[in-house]
N, C-alpha and C positions, 0 to 999 in steps of 0.2 A: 423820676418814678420808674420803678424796676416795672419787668411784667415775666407773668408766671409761665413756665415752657414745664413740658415734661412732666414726670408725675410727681409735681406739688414742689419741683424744684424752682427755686427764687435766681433769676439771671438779675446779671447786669441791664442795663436798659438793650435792647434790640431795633435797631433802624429797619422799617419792614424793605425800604430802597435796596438799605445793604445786603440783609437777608438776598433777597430777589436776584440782586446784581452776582452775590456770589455762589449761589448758588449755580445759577447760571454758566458762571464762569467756572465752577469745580466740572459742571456733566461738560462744559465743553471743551475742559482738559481731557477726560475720558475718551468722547468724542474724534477728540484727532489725533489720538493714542491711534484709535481702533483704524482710522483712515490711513497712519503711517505704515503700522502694519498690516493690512490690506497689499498695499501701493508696492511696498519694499518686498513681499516675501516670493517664494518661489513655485511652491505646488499649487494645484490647480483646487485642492481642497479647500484653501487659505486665502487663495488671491480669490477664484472666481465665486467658490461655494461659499466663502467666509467663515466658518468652521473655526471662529477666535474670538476672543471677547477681552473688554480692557476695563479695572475699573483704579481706584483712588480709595487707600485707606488711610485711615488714625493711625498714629506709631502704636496703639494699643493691637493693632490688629481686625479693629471693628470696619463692617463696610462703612465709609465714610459718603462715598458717592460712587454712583454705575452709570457706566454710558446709557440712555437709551434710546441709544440710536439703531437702525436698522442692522447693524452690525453688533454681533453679538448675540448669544443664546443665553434662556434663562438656567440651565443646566450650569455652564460655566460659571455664569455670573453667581449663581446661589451655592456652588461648593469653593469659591476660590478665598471669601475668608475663612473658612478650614482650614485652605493650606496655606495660607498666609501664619494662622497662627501656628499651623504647627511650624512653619518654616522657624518663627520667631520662637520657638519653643527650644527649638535646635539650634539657632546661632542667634541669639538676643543679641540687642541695640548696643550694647556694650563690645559685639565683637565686629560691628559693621563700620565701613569707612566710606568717605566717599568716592563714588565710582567701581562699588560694590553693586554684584548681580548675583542671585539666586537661580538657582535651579531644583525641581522638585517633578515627580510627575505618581509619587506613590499616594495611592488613598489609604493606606493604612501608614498610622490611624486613623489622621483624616488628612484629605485633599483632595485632590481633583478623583473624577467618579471610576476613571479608568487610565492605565498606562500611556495610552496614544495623547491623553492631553496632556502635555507641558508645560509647567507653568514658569513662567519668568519674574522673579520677585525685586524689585530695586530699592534699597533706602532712598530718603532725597535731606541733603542737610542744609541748614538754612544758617551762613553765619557759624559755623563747626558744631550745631545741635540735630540731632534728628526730628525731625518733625511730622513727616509723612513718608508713606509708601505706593509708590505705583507699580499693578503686577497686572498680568495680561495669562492668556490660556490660549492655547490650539494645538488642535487634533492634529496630531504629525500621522501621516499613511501607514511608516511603518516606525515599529520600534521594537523589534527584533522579535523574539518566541516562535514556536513549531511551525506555524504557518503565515503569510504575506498577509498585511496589512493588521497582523497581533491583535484579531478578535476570533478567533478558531472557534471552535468547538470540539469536540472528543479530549476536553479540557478538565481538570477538577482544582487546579492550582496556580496561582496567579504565577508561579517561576516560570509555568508555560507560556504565557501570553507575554513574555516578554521582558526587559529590559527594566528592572525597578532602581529609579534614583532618586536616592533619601535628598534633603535639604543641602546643596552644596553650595560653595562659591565657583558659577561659570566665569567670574569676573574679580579680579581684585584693584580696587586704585586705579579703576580705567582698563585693565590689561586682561586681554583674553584666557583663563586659562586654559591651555592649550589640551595639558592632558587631559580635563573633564570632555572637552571636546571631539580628542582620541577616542576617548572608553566610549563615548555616545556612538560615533559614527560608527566603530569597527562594531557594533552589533547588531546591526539595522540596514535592511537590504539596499534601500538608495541614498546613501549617505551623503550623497550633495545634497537630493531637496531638505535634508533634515539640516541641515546647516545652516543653506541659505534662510530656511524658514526662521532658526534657532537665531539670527542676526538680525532676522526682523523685528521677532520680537524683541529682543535688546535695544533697537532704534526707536522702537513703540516707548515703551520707557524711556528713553531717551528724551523724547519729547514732552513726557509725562514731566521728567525731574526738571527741564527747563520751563515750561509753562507755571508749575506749581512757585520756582523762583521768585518766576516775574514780578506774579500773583502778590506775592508777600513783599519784595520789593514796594509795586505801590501801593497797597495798603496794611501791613506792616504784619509781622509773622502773628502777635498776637490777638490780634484782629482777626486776621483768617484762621486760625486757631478754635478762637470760641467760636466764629460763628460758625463752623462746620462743624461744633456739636450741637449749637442752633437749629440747620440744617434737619439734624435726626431728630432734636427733640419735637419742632415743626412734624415731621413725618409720623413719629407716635403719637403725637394728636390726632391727627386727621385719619390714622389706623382707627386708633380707639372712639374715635366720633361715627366711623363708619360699622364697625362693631357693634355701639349702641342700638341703632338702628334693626337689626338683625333678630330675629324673636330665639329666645332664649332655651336652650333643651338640648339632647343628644341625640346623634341623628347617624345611622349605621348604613355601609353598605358594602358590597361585596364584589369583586369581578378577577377574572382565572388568567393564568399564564398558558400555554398549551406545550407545555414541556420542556426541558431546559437542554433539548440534544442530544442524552444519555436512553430516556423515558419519555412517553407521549401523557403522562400522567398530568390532571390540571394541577397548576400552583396556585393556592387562594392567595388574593390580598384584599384586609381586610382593613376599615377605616372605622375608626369611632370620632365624629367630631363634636366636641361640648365646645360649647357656644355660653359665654357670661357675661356679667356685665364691662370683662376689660379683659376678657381670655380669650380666645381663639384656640381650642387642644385640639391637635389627631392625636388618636390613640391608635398603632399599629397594631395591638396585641389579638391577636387571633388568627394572623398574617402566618405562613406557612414556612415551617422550620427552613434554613440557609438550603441552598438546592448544590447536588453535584458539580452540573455546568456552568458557564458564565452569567446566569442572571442572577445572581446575588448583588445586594448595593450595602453602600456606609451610609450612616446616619444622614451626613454629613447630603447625600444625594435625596433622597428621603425627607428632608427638610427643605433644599430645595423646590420640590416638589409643591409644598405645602404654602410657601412662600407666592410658585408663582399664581397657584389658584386663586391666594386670598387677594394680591394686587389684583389679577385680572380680571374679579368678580366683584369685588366693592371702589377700588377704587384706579383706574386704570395709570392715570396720568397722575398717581403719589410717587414723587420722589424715592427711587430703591435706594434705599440703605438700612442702616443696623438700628436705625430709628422706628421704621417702618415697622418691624418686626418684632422688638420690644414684646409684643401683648402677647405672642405665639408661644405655643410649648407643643414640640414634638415627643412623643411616646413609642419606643423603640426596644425589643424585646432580645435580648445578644444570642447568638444563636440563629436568629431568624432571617428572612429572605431579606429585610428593611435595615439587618445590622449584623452582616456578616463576619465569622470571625477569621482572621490570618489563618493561614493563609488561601481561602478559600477563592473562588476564580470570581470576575464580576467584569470580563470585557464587556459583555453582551447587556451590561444592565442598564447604559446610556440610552440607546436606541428601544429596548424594549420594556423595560420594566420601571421605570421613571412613566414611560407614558400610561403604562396599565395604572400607574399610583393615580396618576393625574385624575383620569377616568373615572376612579372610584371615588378619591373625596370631590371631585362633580358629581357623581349618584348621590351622594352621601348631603349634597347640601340642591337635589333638586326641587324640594319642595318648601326650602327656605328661600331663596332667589331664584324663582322661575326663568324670571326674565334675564338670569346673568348666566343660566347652568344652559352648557348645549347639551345636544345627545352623544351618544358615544363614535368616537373619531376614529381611524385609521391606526392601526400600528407601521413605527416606523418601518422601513423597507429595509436592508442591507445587502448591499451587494460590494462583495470583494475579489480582489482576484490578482494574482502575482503571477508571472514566469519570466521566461525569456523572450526580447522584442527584436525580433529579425527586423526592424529599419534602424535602432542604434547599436544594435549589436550588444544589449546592455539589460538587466533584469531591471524587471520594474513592475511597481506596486500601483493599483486604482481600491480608490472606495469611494463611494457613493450613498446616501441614506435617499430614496425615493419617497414623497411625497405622497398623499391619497385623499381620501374624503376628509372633507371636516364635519362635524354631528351638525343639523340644524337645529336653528337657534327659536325663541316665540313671536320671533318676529322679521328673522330673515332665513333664505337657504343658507347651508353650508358650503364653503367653500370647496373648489376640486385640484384635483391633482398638488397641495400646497404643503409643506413642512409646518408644523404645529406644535403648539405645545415647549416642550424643554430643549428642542432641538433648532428648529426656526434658523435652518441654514436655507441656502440659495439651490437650483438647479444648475447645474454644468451645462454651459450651451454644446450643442450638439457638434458644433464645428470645436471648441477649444477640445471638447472629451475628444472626436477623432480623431484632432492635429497631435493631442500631447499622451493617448494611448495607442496600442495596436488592437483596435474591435471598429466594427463598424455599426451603425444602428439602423437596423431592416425597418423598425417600425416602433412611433411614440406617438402617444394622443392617449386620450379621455376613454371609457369605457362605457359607455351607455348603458343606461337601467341599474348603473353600481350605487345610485345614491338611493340610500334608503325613502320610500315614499314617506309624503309625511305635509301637512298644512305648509309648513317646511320642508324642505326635502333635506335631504343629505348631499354632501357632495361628493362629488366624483371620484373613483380610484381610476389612476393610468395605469397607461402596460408599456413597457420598452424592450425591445427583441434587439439583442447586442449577438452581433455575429462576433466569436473570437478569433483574431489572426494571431496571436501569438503563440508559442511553444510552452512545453512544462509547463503548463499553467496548474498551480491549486487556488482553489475556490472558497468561500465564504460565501453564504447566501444564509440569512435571517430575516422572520419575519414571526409577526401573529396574530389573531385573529383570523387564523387559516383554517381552525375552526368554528369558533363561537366568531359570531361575527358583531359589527359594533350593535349598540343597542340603540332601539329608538326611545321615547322618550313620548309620554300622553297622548298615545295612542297611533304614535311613526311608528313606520318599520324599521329592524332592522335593514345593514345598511349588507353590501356583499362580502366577502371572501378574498382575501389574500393567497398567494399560490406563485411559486414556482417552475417551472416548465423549460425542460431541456428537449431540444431536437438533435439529434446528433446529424453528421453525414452524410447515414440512409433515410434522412428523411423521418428517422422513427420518434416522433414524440412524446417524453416520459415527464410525469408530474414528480418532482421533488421531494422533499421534506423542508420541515418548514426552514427544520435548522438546520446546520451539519457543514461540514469541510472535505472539499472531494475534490479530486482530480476533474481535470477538462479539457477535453481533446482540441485541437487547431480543427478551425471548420462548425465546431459547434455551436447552437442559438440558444442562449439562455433568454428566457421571457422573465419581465420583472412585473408581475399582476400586483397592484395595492389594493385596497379593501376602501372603498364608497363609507362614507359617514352616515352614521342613526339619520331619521327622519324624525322631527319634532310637532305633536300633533296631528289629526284626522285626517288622512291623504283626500278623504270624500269632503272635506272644506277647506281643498286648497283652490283660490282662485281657478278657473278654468281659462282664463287667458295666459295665465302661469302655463298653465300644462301644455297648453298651444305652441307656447312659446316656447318650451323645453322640446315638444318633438320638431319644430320645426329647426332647432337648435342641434339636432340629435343625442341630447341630453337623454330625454326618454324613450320608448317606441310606444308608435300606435295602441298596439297590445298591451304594454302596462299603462297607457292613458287609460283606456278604457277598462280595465282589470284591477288595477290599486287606486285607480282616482276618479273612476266612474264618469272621464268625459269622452265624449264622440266626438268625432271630427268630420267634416264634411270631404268631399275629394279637392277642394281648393286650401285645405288645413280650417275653414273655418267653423268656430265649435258651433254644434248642433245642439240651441240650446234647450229645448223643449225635450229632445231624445235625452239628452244629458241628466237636467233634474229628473226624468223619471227613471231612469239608469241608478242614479246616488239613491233613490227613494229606497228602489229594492235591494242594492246592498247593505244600506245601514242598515234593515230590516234584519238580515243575514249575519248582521258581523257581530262577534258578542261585544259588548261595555269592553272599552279599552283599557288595560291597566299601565297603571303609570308609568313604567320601563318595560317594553316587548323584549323581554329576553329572559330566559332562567334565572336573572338575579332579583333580589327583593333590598327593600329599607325598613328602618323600621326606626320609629322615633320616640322617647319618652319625656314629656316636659319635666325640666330643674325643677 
């Protein structure tokens, strides 16, 4: 007796063991993709930050399975079947042999979100048929264009940002080729680490095409076959069942970019999400026309996007793949900031404009999942910077994405100082960044009073003051929320302010721009300030041992204990609690009815 998967599709009978068993065994081929290449690669972006992601597709090109494992970014993982398919669009199954590798890193028309990710594309044959593909993504430092580490700004065109390579073979029949190899490294400032990196990933795959063998070896190619469409069909259930659940209607909301580098102008982006009985739509349309500088995205990122709000929010631990996603329709308007046309620039869109999306379809769905929507988070940090390093005698490239608040949640703080969202890379320990750059780091820690107050609080933005020793240096430095800061959430506060800050020499220190690409003198301290996360709910009913415990922690200070959360402390820190309730008495008195997001944005919902 058959049983029903998918939408009203009739399978063969399904073993739920096998199911179980292989699925298993497909994420933890993924799995030790992502660990090989970790292990093997070379830059400090890759090995320590992890800044790479591996997953397992269908010869169709659908995601089949995604690691999820701590390695790896949702950003990666949700544009690399794009580039899978367009790779296959450019050299189909018919021109591939075995011990064939691809190379791709352009997102027009679709693939990876920006030039610096790489993607490594492998056939794997089983028996001389094609049956699946293993491909993998990482952020290479540089990859050539006007300025070091190929996310500039004073940019309007992706030929500036670098080095675009269409679908190729890196690999034929096992063998290197050599001249793709060539043309890569001779345009890219440190052409060892992009090599050694560019080998890893090859080994990553490597692992992938033996493992998936095995696989089919013991239990037999058509076997593993169906059941990894099993797999997906499994995943669209448990999508659509989680869907159901969900109250039905269109639910709008808004939130700004603060300029794209050229102009300090805001860029809206704007979310419509319809909610039905088996749909899940964003509607991008009202989102603000393609922009000059680098934040423009593809679909392709933008979908992403959307992807990972709806696993994160209904169902955490669903199997990622192309199953999973089935019920979604994204709405993309050409022309616009979410669907940029060639050759328009979109370094800068990873880091900062994927997170502002994020942001918004969370506004946009906080009064349908309370409990699963935080406040609004941190924008990524970017700090870049190239020159010459008087201890190798050798140019060399750093970049780094800095961490900050995360929005609180209706039932916990937000987390601090932490990568979030589509990015969800690692910190650089302090010793690896000194040993393998020329800067030193004067000062790193937490920011007290950055997280937005709130029942919940916000979490923390850090600061890191990098002295630079190096020569020639040009700089990169992005950020935002430098002015609208994140927002709170039922009656949190906003959360603080992101900010740049140069000292030079004499001591004289000057605030930045958020964006921009500039020289930077030997001797000089750039400051890297991230932005504290929204506060979620009435800072005047958050526990008061909480708050204790925050200044005792120096999370908060005395002055905003008693000023945003109405509690008193005694001179041994213990809370005064008789002064305290009559302290909250009077400022509720004072403070108006809370509306449901503390900041200039609104929602607004009409039931289907």
């Amino acid at each position: 007796m058959g049983c029903r998967t998918g939408q009203g599709r009739e399978s063969s009978r399904v073993d739920p063991i096998t199911l179980q068993v292989l699925t298993s065994a497909a994420y933890s081929i993924a799995e030790e993709m992502s660990v090989a290449l970790i292990r093997t690669s070379r830059s400090t972006n890759i090995k320590d930050r992890r800044d790479a992601s591996c997953a397992f597709y269908d010869t169709a090109g659908a995601i089949a399975v995604i690691s999820q494992s701590e390695i790896g970014t949702p950003l990666h993982l949700g544009v690399m079947g794009a580039a899978v398919s367009t790779a296959l669009n450019k050299l189909p199954g018919s021109s591939l042999e075995p011990g064939d590798d691809i190379i791709m890193n352009t997102p027009y028309p679709a693939g990876p979100g920006h030039l610096n990710d790489i993607c490594v594309i492998s056939p794997i044959f089983y028996k001389d048929e094609l049956v699946a593909l293993v491909a993998n993504q990482a952020h290479h430092v540089d990859v050539g264009g006007y300025a070091p580490g190929s996310m500039p700004f004073g940019v309007t065109e992706i030929y500036q940002e670098g080095l675009q390579i269409p679908p190729l073979k890196l690999s034929r029949r096992g063998e290197l080729n050599q001249d793709v190899v060539d043309l890569v490294m001779e345009n890219v400032r440190d052409p060892q680490d992009l090599k050694g990196d560019l080998m890893a990933q090859i080994a990553a795959n490597n692992v992938g095409e033996r493992r998936v063998i095995e696989l089919m070896d013991r239990y037999g190619r058509e076997t593993v076959q169906r059941y990894m469409q099993e797999i997906m069909n499994y995943s669209e259930q448990r999508m659509l069942a989680a869907l159901r659940t969900l109250r039905k209607g269109k639910y709008s909301f808004e939130d700004y970019l603060e300029g794209d580098g050229w102009t300090n102008q805001l860029i809206k982006v704007k979310v419509t999400v319809e909610i039905t009985k088996d749909k899940f739509i964003v509607d991008f349309t009202g989102t603000n026309k393609q922009v000059q500088g680098p934040l423009n995205c593809r679909p392709a990122s933008a979908a992403a996007c959307v992807y990972y709000v709806l696993k994160a929010v209904l169902d955490p631990e669903l199997p990622g793949n192309a199953g999973a996603f089935r019920p979604v329709k994204v709405i993309t308007e050409p022309g616009s900031l979410v669907e940029v046309q060639y050759p328009g620039a979109l370094a800068n869109a990873n880091i900062i404009t994927t997170m502002r999306i994020v942001d918004t379809i969370l506004g946009a769905l906080k009064d349908v999942i309370p409990s699963r929507v935080l406040a609004g988070c941190q924008s990524n940090q970017l700090f870049n910077i190239g020159g010459f390093n008087p201890r190798t005698n050798r140019r060399y490239s750093y970049i780094e994405t800095y961490g900050g608040g995360q929005g609180g949640m209706c039932d916990r703080d937000g987390m601090s100082g932490v990568q979030m969202h589509m990015t969800n890379t690692r910190n650089a320990p302090i010793e690896v960044f000194e040993a393998s750059h020329p800067m030193f780091v004067e000062r790193y820690g937490l920011i007290p009073d950055s997280g937005g107050a709130g029942t919940f609080r916000g979490g923390l933005g850090k600061r890191r003051d990098i002295l630079i020793l190096s020569t020639d240096n040009t700089s990169t430095m992005s950020t935002d929320r430098a002015q609208i800061p994140p927002w709170g959430l039922y009656g949190g506060l906003a959360g603080s302010c992101s900010s740049f800050l140069l000292r030079d020499k004499k001591n004289r220190t000057t605030r930045l721009p958020s964006k921009g690409t500039r020289r930077v003198e030997q001797g000089s301290v750039i400051s890297c300030i991230t932005a504290g996360g929204g506060g979620f709910g009435d800072p005047l009913k958050r526990d008061p041992e909480r708050v204790r415990f925050d200044v005792i922690e120096g999370f908060v200070s005395r002055q905003n204990a008693r000023k945003l959360y109405g509690v008193i402390l005694k001179s041994d820190c213990a809370v005064d609690m008789r002064r305290t309730l009559e302290l909250r008495r009077n400022l509720a008195k004072a403070t108006k009815a809370p509306s449901a997001v503390h900041s200039r944005f609104h929602q607004t919902r009409s039931k289907a």
